[in-house]
C-alpha positions as CSV (number, residue, x, y, z in Angstrom):
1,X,98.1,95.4,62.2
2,X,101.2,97.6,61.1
3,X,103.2,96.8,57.7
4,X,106.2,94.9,60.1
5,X,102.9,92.3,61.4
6,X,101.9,91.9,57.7
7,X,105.4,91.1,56.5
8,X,106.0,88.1,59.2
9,X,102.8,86.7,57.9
10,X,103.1,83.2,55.4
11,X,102.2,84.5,51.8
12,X,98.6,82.8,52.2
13,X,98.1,84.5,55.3
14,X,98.9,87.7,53.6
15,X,96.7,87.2,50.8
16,X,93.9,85.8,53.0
17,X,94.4,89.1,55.1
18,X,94.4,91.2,52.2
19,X,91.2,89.9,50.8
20,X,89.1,89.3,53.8
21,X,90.4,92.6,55.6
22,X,91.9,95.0,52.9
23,X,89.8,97.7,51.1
24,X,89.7,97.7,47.7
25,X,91.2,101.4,46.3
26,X,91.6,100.9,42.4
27,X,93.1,98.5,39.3
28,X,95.6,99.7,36.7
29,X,96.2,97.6,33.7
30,X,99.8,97.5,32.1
31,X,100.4,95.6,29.3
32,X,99.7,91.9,30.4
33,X,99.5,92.7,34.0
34,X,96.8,94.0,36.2
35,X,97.8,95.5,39.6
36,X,95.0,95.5,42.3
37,X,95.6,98.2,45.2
38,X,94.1,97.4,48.6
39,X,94.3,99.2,52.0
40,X,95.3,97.6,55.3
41,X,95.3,100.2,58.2
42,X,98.2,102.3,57.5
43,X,99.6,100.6,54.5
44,X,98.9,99.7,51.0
45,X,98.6,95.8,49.6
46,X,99.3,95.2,45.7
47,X,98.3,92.1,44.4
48,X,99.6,91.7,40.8
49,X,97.6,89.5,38.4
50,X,98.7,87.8,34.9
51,X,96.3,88.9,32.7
52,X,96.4,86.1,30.1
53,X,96.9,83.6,32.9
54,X,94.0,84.9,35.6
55,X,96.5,84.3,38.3
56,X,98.1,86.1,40.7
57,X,101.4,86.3,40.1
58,X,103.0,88.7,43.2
59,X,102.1,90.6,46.0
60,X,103.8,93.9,47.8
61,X,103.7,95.7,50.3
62,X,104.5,99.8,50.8
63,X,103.2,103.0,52.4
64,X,104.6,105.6,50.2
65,X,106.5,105.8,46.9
66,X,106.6,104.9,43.0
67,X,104.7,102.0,43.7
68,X,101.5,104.0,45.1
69,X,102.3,106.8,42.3
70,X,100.8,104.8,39.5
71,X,98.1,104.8,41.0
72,X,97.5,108.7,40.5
73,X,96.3,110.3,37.6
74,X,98.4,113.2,37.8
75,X,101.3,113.5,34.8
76,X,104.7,112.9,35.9
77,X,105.7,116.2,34.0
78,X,103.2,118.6,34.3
């Protein structure tokens, strides 16, 4: 499935995908909010929960960028 499939997916469908299909890769926690990083073939799946709530409140989609670079624990300035 390539990122263009995923995106013409219904929301459900993209969480039922992500869940039954994705590999887990890590959790970071900000504040209130915990963001869940899954693989899918060649892109990355972020579900974002509300921490207070239990709830998932968003879900996105990327291969590269400031959205994956959170997930590294290298300092921005070095």
């Amino acid at each position: 499935m390539t990122l263009y499939e995923y995106k013409m997916l219904s929301e459900d469908e993209q969480y039922d995908t992500v869940f039954s299909k994705g590999k887990f890769l890590d959790i970071v926690i900000e504040g209130n909010s915990k963001y869940v990083l899954y693989a899918l073939d060649k892109f990355f799946v972020e579900v974002i929960w509300d921490n207070e709530k239990d709830e998932i409140i968003g879900i996105g989609q990327f291969k590269e960028g400031d959205s994956l670079d959170k997930y590294s624990n290298v300092p921005k300035e070095i």
